[in-house]
C-alpha positions as CSV (number, residue, x, y, z in Angstrom):
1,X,88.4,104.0,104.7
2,X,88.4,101.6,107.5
3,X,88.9,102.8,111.5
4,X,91.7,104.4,111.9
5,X,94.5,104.7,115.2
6,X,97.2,106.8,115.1
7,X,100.0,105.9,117.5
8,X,103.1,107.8,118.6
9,X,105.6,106.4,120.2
10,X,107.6,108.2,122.7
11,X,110.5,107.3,125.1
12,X,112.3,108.7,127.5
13,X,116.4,107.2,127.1
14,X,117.4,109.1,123.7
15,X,120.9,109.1,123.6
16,X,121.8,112.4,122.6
17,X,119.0,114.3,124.1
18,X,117.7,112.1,127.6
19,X,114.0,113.1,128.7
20,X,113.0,114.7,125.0
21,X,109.1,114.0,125.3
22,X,109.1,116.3,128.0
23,X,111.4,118.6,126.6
24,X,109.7,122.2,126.8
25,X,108.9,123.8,123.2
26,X,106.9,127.3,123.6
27,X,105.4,126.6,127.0
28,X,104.7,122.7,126.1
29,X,106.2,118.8,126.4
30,X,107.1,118.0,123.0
31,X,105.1,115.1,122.9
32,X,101.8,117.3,123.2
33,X,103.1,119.2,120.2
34,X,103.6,116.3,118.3
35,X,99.7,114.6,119.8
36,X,98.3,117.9,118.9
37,X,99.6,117.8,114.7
38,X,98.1,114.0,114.9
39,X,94.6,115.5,116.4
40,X,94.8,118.2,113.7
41,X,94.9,115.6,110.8
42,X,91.5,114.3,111.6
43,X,92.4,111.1,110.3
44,X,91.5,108.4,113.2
45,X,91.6,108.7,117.3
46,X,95.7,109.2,118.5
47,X,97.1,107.9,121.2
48,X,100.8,108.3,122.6
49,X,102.6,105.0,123.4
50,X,105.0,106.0,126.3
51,X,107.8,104.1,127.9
52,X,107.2,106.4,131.3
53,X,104.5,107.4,133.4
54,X,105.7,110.8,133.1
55,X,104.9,110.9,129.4
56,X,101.2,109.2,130.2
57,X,101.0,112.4,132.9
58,X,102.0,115.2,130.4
59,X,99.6,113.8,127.5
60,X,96.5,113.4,129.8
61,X,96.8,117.2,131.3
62,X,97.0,118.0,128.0
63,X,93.5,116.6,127.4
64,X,94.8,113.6,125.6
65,X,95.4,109.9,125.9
66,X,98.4,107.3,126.3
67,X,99.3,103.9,127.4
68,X,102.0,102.5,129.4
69,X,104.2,100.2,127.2
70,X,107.4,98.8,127.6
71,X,110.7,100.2,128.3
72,X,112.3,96.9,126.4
73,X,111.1,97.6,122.7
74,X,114.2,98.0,120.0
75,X,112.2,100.1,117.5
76,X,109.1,102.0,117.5
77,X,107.2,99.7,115.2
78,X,107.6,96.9,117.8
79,X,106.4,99.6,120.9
80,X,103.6,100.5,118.9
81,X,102.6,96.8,118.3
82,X,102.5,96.3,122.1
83,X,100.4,99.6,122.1
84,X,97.9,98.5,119.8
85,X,97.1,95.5,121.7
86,X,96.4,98.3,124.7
87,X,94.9,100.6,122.9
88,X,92.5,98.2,120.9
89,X,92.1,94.9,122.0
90,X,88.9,94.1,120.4
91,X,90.7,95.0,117.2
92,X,88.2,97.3,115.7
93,X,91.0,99.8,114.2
94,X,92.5,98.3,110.8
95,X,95.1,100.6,109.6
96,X,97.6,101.8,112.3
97,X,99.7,105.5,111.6
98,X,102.8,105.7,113.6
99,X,104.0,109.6,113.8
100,X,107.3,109.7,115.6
101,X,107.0,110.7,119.1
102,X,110.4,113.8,118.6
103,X,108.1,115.3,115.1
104,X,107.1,118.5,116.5
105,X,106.5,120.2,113.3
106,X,105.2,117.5,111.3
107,X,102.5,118.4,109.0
108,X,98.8,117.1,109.6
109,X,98.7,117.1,105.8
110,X,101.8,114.5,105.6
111,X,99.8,112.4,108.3
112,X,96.5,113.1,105.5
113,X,99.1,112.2,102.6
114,X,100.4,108.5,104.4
115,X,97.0,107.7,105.6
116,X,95.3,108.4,101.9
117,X,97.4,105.6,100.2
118,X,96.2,102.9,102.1
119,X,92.7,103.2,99.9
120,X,94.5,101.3,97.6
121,X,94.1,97.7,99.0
122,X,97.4,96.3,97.1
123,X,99.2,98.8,99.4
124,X,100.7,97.1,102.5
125,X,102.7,100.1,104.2
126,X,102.3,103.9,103.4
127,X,104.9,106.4,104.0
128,X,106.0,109.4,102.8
129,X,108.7,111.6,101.4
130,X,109.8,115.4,100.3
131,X,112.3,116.4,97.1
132,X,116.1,116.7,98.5
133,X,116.8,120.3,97.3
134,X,119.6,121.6,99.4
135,X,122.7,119.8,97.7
136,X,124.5,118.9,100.8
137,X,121.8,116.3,101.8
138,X,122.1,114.3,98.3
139,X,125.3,113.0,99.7
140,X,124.3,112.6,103.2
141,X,124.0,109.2,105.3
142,X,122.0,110.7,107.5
143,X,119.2,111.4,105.2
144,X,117.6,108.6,104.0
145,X,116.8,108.4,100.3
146,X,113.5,106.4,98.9
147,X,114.0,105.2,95.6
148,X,110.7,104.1,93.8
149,X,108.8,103.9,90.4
150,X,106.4,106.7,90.0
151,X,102.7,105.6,90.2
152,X,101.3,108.4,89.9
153,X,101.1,112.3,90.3
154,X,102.9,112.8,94.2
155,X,103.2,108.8,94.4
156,X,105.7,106.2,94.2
157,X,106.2,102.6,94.4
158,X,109.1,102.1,97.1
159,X,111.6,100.0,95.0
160,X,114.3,100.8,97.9
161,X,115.5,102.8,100.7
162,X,119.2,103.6,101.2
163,X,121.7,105.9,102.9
164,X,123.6,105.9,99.6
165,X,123.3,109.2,96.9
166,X,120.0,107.4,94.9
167,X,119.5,106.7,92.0
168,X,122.1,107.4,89.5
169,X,121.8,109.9,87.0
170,X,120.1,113.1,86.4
171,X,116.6,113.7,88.6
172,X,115.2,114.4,91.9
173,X,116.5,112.2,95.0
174,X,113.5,111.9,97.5
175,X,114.1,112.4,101.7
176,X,112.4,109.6,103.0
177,X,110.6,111.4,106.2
178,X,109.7,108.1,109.3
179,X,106.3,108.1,109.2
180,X,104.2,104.9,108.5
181,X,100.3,103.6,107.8
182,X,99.9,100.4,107.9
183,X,97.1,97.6,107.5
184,X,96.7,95.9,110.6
185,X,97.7,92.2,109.6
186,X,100.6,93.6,107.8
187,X,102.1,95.4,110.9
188,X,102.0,91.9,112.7
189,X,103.3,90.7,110.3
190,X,106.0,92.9,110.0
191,X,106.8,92.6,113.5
192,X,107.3,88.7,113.7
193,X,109.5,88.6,111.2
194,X,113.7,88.6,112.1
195,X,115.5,91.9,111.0
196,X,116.7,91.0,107.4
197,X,120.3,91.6,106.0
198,X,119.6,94.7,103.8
199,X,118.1,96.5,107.1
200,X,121.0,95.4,109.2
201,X,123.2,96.5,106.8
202,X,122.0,99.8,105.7
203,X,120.6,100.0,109.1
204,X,117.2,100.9,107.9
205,X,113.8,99.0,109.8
206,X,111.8,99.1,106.4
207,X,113.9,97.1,104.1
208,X,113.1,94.2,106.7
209,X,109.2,94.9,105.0
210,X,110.4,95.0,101.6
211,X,112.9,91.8,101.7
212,X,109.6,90.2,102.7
213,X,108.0,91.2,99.8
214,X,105.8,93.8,101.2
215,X,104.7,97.0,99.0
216,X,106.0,100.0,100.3
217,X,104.2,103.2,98.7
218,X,105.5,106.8,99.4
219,X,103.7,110.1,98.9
220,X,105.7,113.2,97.7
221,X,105.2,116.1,100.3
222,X,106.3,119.9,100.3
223,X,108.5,119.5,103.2
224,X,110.4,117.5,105.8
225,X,109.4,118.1,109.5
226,X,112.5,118.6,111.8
227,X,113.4,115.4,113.9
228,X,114.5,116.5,117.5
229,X,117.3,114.2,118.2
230,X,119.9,116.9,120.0
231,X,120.0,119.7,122.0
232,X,120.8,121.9,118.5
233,X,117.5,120.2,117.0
234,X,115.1,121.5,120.1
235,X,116.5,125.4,119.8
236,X,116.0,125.2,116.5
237,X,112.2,123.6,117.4
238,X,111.7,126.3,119.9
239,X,112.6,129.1,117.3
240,X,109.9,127.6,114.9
241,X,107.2,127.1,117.2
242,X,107.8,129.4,119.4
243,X,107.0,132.0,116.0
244,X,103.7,129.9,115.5
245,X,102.6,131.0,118.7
């Protein structure tokens, strides 16, 4: 496989829960939890792309490393962009892994799982997914559905992603879980292009990759890690690690 940089974006002016790097999880920011499950997969050197000094701070006591970026950036694909160009500007690193920055139980094995597609060179964009198997989710718009064409064993072609129940009909339904690998070129690429109608309407970033013709391919995990996004989330992020300790 070529060289390999994780990246994991991280800001400060969440919505619903202000200041979540930082947020303390069993004695820790959040952020070093989530920097530590990247170390652990062993798949390329990790750095955190932070929007504050304060993030930088907390990741360097922890014995890691981060770069200043942007407080402008809309998504995380486009802060993670700006970090790459900091990060590696001699461009020795060919396939970029962004981990979101509030996944502090992601699995180093999903990390393994996105990276591991990205041997196959007609692959543009790796990703990941888990089997929806409590029956309230299937109808939520929260959790975002992949729909693809199996390619084999624990891998499918991403045909689409929606909020909608998908696909019709008797089956699994697959969560999509945020986490990307991508070939270099194609994350510039992705990031020049103008947000497409399909992602403004479903309000999903990765149709943008697909209306362009991109290939999309997802690899079926055991579970979904829990995305801290309120204060509900981090107690519930505490109780977990906080056991693990």
């Amino acid at each position: 496989m070529a060289k390999t940089l994780i990246l994991i974006p991280a800001r400060m002016a969440s919505t619903r829960l202000p200041g979540k790097p930082l947020a303390d999880i069993a004695g820790e920011p959040m952020i070093v939890h989530v920097w530590r499950r990247a170390m652990e997969a062993d798949a390329g050197s990790v750095v955190v792309a932070a929007d504050d000094p304060a993030i930088v701070s907390a990741v360097e006591q922890a014995g890691g490393r981060a770069v200043l970026t942007g407080f402008h950036h809309q998504s995380g694909s486009d802060r993670i962009f700006e970090a790459l160009g900091l990060a590696d500007p001699q461009g020795n690193c060919d396939i970029i892994v962004n981990v979101q920055g509030d996944l502090p139980t992601v699995e180093p094995a999903s990390i393994r799982a996105a990276h591991a597609l990205l041997a196959d060179p007609l692959v543009d964009i790796a990703t990941v997914a888990a089997e929806i198997r409590r029956a309230g989710e299937r109808t939520d718009p929260n959790v975002v559905k992949v729909i693809g064409s199996p390619v084999s064993p624990g891998r499918l072609r991403a045909l689409y992603f929606t909020r909608a129940t998908a696909p019709w009909g008797e089956g699994p339904l697959f969560h999509h879980i945020g986490l990307y690998a991508y070939r270099r070129a194609a994350l510039a690429r992705f990031v020049a292009l103008p947000p497409s109608p399909l992602e403004l309407r479903e309000k999903l970033e990765q149709l943008r990759a697909l209306e362009a013709g991109m290939r999309i391919d997802a690899a079926i995990v055991g579970e979904v890690p829990l995305g801290v996004d309120t204060p509900h989330d981090l107690e519930r992020a505490r109780q977990m690690l906080g056991n693990r300790r």
